[in-house]
N, C-alpha and C positions, 0 to 999 in steps of 0.2 A: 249176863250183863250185870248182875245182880252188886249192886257197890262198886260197881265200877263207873271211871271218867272218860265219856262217849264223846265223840265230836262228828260228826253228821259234816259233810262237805257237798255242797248243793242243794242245801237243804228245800227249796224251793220254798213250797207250803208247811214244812214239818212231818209227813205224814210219818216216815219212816220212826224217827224221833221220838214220835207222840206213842207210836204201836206202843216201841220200848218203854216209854214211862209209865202207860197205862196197862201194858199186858197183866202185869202182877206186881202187887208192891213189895212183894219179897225179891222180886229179877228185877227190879229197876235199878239203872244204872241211879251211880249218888249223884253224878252232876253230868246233865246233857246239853251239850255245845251246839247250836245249832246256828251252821253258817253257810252265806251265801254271797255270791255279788250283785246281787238284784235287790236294791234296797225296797221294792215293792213285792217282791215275794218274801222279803223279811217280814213286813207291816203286816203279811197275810197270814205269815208264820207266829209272829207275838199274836196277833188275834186267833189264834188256832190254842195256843198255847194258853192263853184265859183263859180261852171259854170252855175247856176242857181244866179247869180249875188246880193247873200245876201251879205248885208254889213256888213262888219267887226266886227262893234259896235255892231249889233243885237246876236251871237249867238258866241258860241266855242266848239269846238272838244277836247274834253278830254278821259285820260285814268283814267280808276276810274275801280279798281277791289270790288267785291261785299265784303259786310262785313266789310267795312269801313267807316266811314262816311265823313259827306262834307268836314272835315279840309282837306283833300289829295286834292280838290282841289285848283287851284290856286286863289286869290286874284284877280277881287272883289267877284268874284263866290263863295267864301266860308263865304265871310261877309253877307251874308243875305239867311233865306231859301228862298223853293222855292213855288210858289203856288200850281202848277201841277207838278205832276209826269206822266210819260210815259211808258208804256213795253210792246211790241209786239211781239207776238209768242215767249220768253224766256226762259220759264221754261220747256226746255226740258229734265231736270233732275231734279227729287224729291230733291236729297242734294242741290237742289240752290233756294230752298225758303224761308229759312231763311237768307242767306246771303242777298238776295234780300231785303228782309222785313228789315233788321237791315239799308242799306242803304238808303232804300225807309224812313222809320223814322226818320233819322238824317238831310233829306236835305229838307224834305218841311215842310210849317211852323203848327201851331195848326190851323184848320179848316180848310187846302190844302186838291186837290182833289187827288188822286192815281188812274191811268187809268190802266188796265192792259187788254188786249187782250191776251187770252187763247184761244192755241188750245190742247187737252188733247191726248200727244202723248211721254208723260215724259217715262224717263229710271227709271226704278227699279232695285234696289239692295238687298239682303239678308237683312239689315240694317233698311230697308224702312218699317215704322211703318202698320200694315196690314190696316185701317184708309183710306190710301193715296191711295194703290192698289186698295181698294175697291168705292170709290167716290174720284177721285182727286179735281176735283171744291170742294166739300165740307171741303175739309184738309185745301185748300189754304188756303179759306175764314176763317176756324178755326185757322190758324197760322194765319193769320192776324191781327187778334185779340188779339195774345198774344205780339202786335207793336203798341198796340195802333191803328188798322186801324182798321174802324168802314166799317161793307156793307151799301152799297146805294142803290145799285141796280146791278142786273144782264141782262146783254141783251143777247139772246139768241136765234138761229138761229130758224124759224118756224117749229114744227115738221111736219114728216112725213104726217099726213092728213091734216096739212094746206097747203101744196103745193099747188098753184094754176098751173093748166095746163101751163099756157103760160109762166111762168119763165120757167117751165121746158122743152121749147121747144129751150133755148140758153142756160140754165144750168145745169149742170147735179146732180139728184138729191143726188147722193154724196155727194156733195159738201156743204149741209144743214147738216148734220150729227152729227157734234160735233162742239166745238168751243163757248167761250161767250166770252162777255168783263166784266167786273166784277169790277165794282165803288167805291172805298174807301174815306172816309174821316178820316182824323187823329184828 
């Protein structure tokens, strides 16, 4: 991420965001977008972002609802896309993968990366294509694709007979279950 323009979609509290600014000041991205529709987990996300003493110039807190593109943001954030894209546990409803994908397309540029960390725990509706119910990874990654976002790769937690005993003597094997991150390029 290192100089690169990150934009975080859901950003809720920041947490993902903050890793990235804080892991290393050599891999920080130059300028981290951090957006949401919850104007109360923004408030929580700019105080996240103080008090972990990022400067000013480096990053912003914005309300940006899905299904929009970058113009709703402000000036200079909307003059340029962005390299990486970000989204962390989101898509907790099937009707919000395409809003997602339409904004995720508009704000980062041709050959930008799109991170998505999935956990597969969405709501269903009468409306929800049977596709979605039946493999949701597989739906994302096909609506993906009708955005122009190419797969890269999927990371995905070790199954079942790879556990090796000694994680699972602080983890609980649960917790390996579901869940991937899932790599796009546009």
């Amino acid at each position: 991420m290192a100089k690169k323009r990150v934009i975080e979609f859901g950003c809720g509290t920041g947490i993902g965001g903050l890793a990235l600014m804080l892991a290393d000041e050599l891999s920080a991205p130059s300028v981290m977008c951090f957006t949401d529709n919850d104007p109360a987990a923004l408030r929580v996300c700019e105080r996240n972002c103080s008090v972990n003493n990022l400067s000013e110039e480096s990053y912003a807190v914005k309300e940006f609802p899905w299904g929009c593109d970058i113009s709703v943001l402000d000036e200079p954030l909307s003059n340029g896309l962005f390299d990486v894209a970000l989204a962390t546990d989101v898509l907790y409803d099937v009707d919000l993968i395409d809003p997602l994908f339409t904004s995720v397309g508009s704000c980062i540029r041709e050959d930008g990366i799109f991170i998505l960390s999935h956990i597969p725990r969405a709501c269903y509706n009468d409306n929800n294509p049977p596709e979605a119910i039946e493999d949701l990874e597989k739906y994302i990654i096909d609506q993906a694709a009708n955005y122009g976002l190419d797969l890269i790769t999927t990371i995905s937690p070790p199954r079942e007979e790879e556990l090796q005993e000694n994680i699972l003597k602080w983890c609980a094997r649960t917790a390996f279950f579901a869940g991937s991150i899932i790599i796009f390029r546009r």
